[in-house]
C-alpha positions in Angstrom: -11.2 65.0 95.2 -9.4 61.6 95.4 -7.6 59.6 92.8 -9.3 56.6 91.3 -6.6 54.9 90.5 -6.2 52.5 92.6 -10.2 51.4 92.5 -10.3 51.4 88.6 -9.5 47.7 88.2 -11.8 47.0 90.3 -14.7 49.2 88.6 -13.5 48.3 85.2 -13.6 44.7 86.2 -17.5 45.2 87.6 -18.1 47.0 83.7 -17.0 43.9 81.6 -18.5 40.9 83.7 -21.8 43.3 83.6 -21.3 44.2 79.7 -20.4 40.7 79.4 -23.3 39.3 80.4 -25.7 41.6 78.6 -24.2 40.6 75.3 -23.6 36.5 76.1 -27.5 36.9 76.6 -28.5 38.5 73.6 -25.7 36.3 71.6 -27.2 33.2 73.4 -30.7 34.2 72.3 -29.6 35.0 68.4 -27.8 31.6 68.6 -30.6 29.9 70.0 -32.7 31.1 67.3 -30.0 30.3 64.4 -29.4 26.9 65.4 -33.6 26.2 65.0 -33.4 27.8 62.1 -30.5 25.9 60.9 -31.8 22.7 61.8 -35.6 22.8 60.5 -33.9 24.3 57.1 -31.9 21.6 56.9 -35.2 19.1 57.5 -36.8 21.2 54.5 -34.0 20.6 52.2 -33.7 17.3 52.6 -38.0 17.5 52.1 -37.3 19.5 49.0 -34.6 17.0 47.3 -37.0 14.0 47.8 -39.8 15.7 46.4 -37.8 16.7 43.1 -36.7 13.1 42.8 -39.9 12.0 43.3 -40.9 14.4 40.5 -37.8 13.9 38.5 -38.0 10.9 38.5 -42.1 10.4 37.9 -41.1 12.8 34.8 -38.6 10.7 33.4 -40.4 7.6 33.6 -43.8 9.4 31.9 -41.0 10.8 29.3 -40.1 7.5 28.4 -43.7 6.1 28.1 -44.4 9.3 25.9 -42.0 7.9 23.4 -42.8 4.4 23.4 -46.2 5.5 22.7 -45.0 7.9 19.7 -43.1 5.1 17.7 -43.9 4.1 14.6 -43.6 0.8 15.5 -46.5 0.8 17.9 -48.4 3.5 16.3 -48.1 2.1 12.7 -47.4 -1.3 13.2 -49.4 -4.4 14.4 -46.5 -7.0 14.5 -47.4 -7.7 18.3 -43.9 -9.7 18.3 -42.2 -5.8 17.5 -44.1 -4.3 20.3 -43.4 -6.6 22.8 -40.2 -6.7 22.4 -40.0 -2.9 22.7 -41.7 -3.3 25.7 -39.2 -5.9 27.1 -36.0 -3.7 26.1 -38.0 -0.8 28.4 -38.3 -2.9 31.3 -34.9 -4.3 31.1 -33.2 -0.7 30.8 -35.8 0.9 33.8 -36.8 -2.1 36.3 -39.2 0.3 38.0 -41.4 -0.8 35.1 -43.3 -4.0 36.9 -45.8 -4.1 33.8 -46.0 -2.5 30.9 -49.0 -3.7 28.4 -50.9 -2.5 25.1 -54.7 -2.8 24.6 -56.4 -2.2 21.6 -59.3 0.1 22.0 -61.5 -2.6 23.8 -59.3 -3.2 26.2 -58.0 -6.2 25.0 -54.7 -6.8 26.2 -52.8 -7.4 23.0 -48.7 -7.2 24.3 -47.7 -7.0 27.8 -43.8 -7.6 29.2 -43.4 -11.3 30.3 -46.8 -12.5 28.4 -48.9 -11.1 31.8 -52.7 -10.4 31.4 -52.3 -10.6 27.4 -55.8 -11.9 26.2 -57.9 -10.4 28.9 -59.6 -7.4 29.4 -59.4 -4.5 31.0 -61.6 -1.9 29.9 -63.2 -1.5 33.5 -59.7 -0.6 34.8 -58.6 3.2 35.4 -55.1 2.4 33.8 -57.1 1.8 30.2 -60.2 3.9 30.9 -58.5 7.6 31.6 -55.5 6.4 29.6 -58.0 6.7 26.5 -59.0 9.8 26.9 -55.4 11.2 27.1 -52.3 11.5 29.4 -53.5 9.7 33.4 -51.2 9.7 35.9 -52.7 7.4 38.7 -51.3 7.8 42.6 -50.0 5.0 44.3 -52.5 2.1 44.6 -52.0 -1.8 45.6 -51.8 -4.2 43.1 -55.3 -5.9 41.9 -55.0 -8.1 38.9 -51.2 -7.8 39.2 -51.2 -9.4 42.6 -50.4 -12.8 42.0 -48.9 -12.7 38.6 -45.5 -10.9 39.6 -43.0 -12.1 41.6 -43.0 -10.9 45.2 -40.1 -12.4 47.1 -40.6 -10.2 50.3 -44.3 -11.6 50.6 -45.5 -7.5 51.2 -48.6 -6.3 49.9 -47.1 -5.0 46.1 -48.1 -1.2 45.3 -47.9 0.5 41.7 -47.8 4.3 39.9 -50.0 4.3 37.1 -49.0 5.6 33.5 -51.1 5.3 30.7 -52.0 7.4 27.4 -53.7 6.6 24.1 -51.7 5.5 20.9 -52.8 7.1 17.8 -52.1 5.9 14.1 -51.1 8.6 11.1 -54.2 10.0 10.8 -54.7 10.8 14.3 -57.1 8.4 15.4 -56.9 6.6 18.4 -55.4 2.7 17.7 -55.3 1.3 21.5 -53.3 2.3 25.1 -50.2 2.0 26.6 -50.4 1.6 29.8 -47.3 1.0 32.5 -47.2 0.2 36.3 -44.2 1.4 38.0 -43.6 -0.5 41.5 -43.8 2.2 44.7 -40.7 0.3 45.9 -38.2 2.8 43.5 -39.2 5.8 46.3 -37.6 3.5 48.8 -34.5 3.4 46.6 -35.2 7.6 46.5 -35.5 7.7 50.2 -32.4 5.9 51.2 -29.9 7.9 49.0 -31.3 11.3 50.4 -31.5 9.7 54.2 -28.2 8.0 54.1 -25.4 11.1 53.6 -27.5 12.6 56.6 -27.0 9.7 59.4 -23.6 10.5 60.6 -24.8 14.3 61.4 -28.9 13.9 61.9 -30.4 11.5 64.3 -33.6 9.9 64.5 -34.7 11.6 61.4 -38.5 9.9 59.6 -39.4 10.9 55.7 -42.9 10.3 55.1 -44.9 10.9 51.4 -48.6 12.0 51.8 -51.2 12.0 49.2 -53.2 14.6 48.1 -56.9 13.8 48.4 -57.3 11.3 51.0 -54.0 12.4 52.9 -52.5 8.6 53.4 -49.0 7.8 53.8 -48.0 6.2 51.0 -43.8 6.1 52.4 -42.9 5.7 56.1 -42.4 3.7 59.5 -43.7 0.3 58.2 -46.6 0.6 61.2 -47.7 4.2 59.7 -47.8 3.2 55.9 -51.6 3.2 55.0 -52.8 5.1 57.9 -54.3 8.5 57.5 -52.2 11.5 58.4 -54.0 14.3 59.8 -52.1 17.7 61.3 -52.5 21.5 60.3 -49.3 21.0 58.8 -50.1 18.7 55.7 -52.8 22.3 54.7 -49.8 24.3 54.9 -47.7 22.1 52.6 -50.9 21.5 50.2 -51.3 25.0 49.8 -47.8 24.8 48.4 -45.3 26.2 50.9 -41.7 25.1 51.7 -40.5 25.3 54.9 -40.4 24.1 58.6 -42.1 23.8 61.9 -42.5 22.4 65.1 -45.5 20.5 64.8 -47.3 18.1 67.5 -48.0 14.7 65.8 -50.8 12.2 66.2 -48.1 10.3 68.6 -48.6 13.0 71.1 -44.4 13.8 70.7 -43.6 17.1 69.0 -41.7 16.8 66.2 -39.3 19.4 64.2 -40.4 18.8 60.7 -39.5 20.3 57.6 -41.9 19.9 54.4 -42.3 20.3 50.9 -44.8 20.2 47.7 -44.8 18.0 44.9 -46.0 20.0 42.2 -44.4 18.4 39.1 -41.4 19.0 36.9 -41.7 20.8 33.3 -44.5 19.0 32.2 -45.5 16.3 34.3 -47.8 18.2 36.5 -47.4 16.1 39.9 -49.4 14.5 42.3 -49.6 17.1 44.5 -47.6 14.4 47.2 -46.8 16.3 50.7 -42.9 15.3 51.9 -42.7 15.4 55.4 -39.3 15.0 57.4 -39.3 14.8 60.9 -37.0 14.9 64.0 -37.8 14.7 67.9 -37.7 17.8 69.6 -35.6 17.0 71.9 -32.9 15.2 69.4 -32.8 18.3 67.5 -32.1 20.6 70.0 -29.7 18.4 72.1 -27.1 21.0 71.5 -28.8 24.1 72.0 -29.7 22.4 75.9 -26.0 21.9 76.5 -25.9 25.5 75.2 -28.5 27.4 77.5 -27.1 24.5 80.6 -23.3 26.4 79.6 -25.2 30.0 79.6 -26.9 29.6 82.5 -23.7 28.1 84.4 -21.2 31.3 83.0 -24.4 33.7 84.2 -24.6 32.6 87.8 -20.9 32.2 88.3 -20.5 36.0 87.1 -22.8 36.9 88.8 -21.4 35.9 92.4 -18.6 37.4 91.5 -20.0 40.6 90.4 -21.5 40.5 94.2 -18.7 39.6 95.8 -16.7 43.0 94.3 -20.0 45.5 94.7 -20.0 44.3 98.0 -16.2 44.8 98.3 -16.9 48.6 97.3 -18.1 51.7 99.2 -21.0 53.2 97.5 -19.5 56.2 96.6 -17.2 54.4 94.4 -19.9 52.4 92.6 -22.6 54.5 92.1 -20.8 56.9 89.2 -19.7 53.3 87.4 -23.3 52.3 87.9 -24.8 55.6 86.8 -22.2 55.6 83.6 -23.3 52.2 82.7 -26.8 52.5 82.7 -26.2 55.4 80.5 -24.5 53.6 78.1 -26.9 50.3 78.4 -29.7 52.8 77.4 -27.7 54.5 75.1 -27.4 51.0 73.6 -31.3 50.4 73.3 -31.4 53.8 71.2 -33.0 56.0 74.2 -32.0 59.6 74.1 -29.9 59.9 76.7 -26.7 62.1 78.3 -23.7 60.8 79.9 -24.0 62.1 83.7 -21.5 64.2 84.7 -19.9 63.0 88.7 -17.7 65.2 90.9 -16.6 62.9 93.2 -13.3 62.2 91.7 -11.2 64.3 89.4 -10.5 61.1 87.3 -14.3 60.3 87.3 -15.4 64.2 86.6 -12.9 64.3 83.5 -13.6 60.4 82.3 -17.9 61.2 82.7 -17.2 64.7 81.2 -15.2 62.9 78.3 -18.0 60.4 77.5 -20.6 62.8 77.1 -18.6 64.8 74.6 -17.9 61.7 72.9 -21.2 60.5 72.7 -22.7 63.7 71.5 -20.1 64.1 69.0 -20.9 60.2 67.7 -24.5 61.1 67.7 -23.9 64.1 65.7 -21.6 62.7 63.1 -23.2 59.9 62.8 -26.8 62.4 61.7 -24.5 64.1 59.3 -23.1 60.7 58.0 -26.9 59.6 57.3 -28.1 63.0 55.7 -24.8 62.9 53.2 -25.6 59.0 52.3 -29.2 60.1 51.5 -28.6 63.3 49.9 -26.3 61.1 47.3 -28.6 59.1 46.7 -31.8 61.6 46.3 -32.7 63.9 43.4 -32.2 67.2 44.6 -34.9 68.7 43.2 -38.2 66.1 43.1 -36.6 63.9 46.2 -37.1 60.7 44.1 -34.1 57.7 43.8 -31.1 58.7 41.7 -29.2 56.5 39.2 -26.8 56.1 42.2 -29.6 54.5 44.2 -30.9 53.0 41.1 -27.4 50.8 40.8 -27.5 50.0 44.5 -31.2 48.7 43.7 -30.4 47.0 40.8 -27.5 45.0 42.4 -29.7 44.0 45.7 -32.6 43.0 43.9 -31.3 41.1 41.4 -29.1 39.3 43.5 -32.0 37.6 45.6 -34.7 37.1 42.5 -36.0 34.1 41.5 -35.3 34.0 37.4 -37.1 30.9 37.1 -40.7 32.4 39.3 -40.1 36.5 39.0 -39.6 39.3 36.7 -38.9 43.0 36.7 -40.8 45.5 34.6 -38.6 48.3 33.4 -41.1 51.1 32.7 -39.0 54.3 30.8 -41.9 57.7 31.0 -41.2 60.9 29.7 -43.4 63.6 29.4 -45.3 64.9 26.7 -45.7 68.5 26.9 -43.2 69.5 29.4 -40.8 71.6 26.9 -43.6 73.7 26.0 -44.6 74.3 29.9 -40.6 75.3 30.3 -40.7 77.4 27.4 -44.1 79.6 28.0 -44.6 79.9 32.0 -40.8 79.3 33.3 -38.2 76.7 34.5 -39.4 77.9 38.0 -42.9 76.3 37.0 -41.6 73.1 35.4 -39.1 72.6 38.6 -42.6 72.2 40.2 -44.4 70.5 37.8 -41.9 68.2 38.2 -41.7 67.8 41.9 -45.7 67.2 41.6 -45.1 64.8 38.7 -42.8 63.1 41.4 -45.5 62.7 44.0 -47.9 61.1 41.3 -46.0 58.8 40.0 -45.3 57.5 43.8 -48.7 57.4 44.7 -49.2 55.4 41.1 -47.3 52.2 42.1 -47.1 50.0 45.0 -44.9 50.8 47.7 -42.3 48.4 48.0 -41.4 49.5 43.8 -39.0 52.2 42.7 -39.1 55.2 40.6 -36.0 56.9 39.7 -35.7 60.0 37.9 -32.9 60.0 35.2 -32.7 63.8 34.5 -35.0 66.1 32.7 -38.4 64.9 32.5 -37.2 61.0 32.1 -38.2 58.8 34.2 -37.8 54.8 35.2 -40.0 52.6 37.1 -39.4 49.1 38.1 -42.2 46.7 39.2 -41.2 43.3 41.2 -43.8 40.5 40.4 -44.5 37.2 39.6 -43.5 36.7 35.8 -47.1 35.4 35.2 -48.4 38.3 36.4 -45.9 41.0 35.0 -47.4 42.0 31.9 -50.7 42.3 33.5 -49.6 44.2 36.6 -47.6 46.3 34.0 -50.5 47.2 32.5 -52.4 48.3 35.4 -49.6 50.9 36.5 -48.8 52.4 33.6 -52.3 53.6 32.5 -52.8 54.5 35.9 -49.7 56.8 35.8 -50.8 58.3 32.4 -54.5 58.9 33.7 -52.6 60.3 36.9 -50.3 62.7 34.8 -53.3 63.2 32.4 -55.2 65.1 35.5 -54.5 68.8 35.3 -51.9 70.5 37.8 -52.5 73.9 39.5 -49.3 75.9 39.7 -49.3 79.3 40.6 -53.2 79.5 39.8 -52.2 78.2 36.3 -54.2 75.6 34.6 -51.3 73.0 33.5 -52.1 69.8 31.2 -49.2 67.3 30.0 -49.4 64.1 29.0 -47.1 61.3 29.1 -45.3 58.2 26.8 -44.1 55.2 28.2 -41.7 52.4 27.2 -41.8 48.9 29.0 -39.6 45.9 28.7 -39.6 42.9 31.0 -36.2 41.7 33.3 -35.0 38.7 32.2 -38.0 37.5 29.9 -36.2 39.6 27.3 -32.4 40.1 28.2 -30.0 39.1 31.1 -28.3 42.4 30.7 -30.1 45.4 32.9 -28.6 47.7 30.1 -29.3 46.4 27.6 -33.4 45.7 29.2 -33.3 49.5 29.8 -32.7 50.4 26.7 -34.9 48.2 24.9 -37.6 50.1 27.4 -36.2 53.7 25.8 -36.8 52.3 22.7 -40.4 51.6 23.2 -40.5 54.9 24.6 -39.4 56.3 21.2 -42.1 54.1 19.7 -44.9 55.8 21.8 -43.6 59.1 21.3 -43.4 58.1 17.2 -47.3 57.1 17.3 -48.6 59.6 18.8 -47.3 60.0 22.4 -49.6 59.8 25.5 -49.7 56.2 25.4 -47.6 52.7 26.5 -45.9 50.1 23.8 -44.6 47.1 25.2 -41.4 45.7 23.8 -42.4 42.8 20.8 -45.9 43.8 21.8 -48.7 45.2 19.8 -48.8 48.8 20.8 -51.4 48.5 23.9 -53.9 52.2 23.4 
């Protein structure tokens, strides 16, 4: 056998351009798939901020008609001088007002800002004929009897919001309308501040706004305003999803665009207005071109030199190194492999015989490492979560939920009946009433939920949903689980009945504190247990039977 000393840095050398490339490809890969997902999230946020201005703002501005509407000035008084003048002091503080007028409820216009329109009628008008009936909220629309009575400096065809709603005196009856245009050129305003932070680091980038119902662009390149927009991508955001996608547009270019709803703020409901922001293709992913170009370049360069050294070496030096490698390359793709063993060398017999040792011993401590972690965090006895995976739950799922859209049931069981099982047929039977009760209560609830036994015949389950939906879904489960633990077991050919009580408080509808929700669930428990057990009670709920 021969020394490999003096061909080791050559081998080694073969190993790390080899190893080298494998993981600059699968880096290059992950990096090209970052850097799209960087970029189109960074075309939805700037989507999402101008659709909640858009809705902040179209919330204030229907806020502060609200309240004109509400005074007792307007809703008590008929000095037309007063309400004018409240009307003038709106459009001075908020310019976005164009018009704002009052009709009685003929649709007479009785005060309007500047004098406009007062003495005619508009009864025929949306503005005065929803606006009677309650709260209307028009979308964008030009300007008809407006037109020609407002100042228009740029000469462009002038374009209004609607707000209008009725007035109503002391006694509730309906006195007249208020009624407001707001001028579509405030969302140009919108659009520059979120565009302009983004033009030192975003190129080429387009906003467009989109109605709902006739899909029009109501904001956009000046020779697109007015047209109809129609991709697969305004259905996506209609049906009220956030997020991005390389879409082909009308142009016949392909676009990176990132998208959001409108749909509202608090109360104002929205007008369901698509945001679009688009980028070129090929503008977005400039860098990740010079990227793959620098890849593709380091690839081919070690690659000739990787041929220049295999063909540098005899065969018989190579083909352990080659046979090692592909080992360990398969080893990497989690196939179950050994480490071949080569006698060609002493170094290479002791080096291949030390890697297989190694790698058997990693495989095995890394098994024994796994079954430890799980056994800490299993109950021993029915399998289920512990409160040791109950805290490592907790602190994952409540780090990534959505307070404002989701809530967590707490659901705290015990059973009714067990002590009596214990106490008459053995603890051997009640360790596998419990394990059964363990399998029930998993088949009772949807799989991506957790139930966790505390110790004895306690129980917690926590549901994930949305928090319109919690108490519902709530309700479902846990008479499902007591019509599951209801059903008779079969233990050792005896016939065993137990019931069940169950105690459910909501995550964080009623506290911020997982504690404290969790104990506000026991004390439901107690409730069901004091009323007759076998049944649910929902915390400031009615009991539910």
């Amino acid at each position: 056998m021969f020394k490999l000393r003096t061909v080791l840095v050559f081998a080694f050398t073969v190993i790390v351009i080899m190893l080298t490339f494998i993981m600059g490809f699968i880096l290059s890969s992950r990096a090209e798939r970052s850097l799209q997902r960087e970029i189109g999230q960074s075309l939805a946020n700037i989507a999402y901020q101008m659709s909640d201005k858009l809705d902040n703002f179209m919330w204030s501005r229907q806020g502060e008609v609200e309240m004109l509407a509400a005074t007792y000035t307007l809703a008590q008084n008929n000095e037309i001088s007063e309400i004018q003048n409240l009307m003038g002091q709106l459009q001075t503080s908020f310019p976005s007002f164009s018009w704002i007028g009052y009709m009685n409820v003929n649709g007479d216009v009785m005060a309007a800002t500047d004098g406009i329109l007062v003495g005619s009628n508009i009864s025929e008008r949306p503005v005065f004929k929803e606006g009677i009936k309650g709260k209307f909220i028009g979308d964008v629309h030009d300007a008809v009897l407006l037109a020609k009575l407002l100042p228009n400096p740029t000469g462009e065809p002038l374009q209004f919001v609607d707000i209008s709603m009725p007035v109503m005196d002391r006694n509730g009856q309906v006195k007249g309308v208020l009624a407001a245009h707001l001028s579509w050129e405030w969302s140009r305003e919108v659009e520059r501040t979120i565009l302009e932070p983004q033009q030192n680091h975003t190129q080429d980038i387009e906003l467009f706004i989109v109605s709902k119902n006739e899909k029009t662009i109501l904001l956009g390149p000046d020779d697109m305003v007015g047209r109809q927009l129609d991709i697969q991508l305004i259905q996506n955001v209609q049906n009220g999803e956030d997020s991005w996608e390389i879409e082909e547009w009308p142009d016949g270019k392909t676009y990176l665009t990132g998208y959001a709803y409108g749909d509202g703020y608090l109360n104002y409901e929205g007008l369901g207005w698509s945001v679009l922001v688009r980028q070129p293709e090929a503008t977005a992913f400039i860098d990740l071109k010079e990227l793959t170009r620098q890849f593709i370049l380091a690839g081919i360069t070690a690659s000739l030199i990787f041929a220049a050294i295999g063909w540098l070496l005899s065969e018989r030096i190579t083909k352990p190194i080659r046979g090692i490698t592909n080992a360990a390359n398969q080893l990497r793709q989690g196939k179950d492999v050994k480490i071949p063993v080569y006698k060609s060398f002493s170094d290479m017999h002791i080096l291949s015989l030390s890697l297989r040792s190694l790698v058997d011993t990693l495989v095995r401590t890394e098994t024994a490492l796994g079954d430890m972690k799980n056994q800490a965090h299993r109950d021993q006895l029915t399998g289920l979560p512990n409160r040791a995976a109950l805290e490592i739950y907790l602190e994952n799922t409540i780090k990534d939920l959505d307070m404002h859209q989701e809530a967590l049931s707490f659901m705290y069981l015990d059973l009714d009946g067990f002590k009596r099982v214990n106490d008459t047929l053995g603890h051997q039977t009640g360790d596998i009433l419990l394990q059964k009760v363990a399998n029930r209560l998993r088949e009772a609830i949807p799989e991506q939920d957790i139930v966790v036994r505390l110790g004895g015949d306690e129980f917690l389950i926590i549901l994930r949903s949305g928090k319109n939906e919690a108490m519902e879904s709530a309700h479902t489960i846990s008479y499902r689980m007591i019509e599951s633990i209801n059903s008779p077991f079969i233990i050792d050919l005896n016939h065993v009945t137990i019931g069940c009580s169950i105690g459910v408080s909501f995550y964080p509808t009623h506290d911020s504190d997982v504690g404290s929700i969790i104990r506000l669930a026991d004390e439901c428990l107690y409730q069901s247990k004091q009323s007759g057990k076998n049944r649910v009670t929902f915390y400031h709920q009615e009991e539910i039977r």
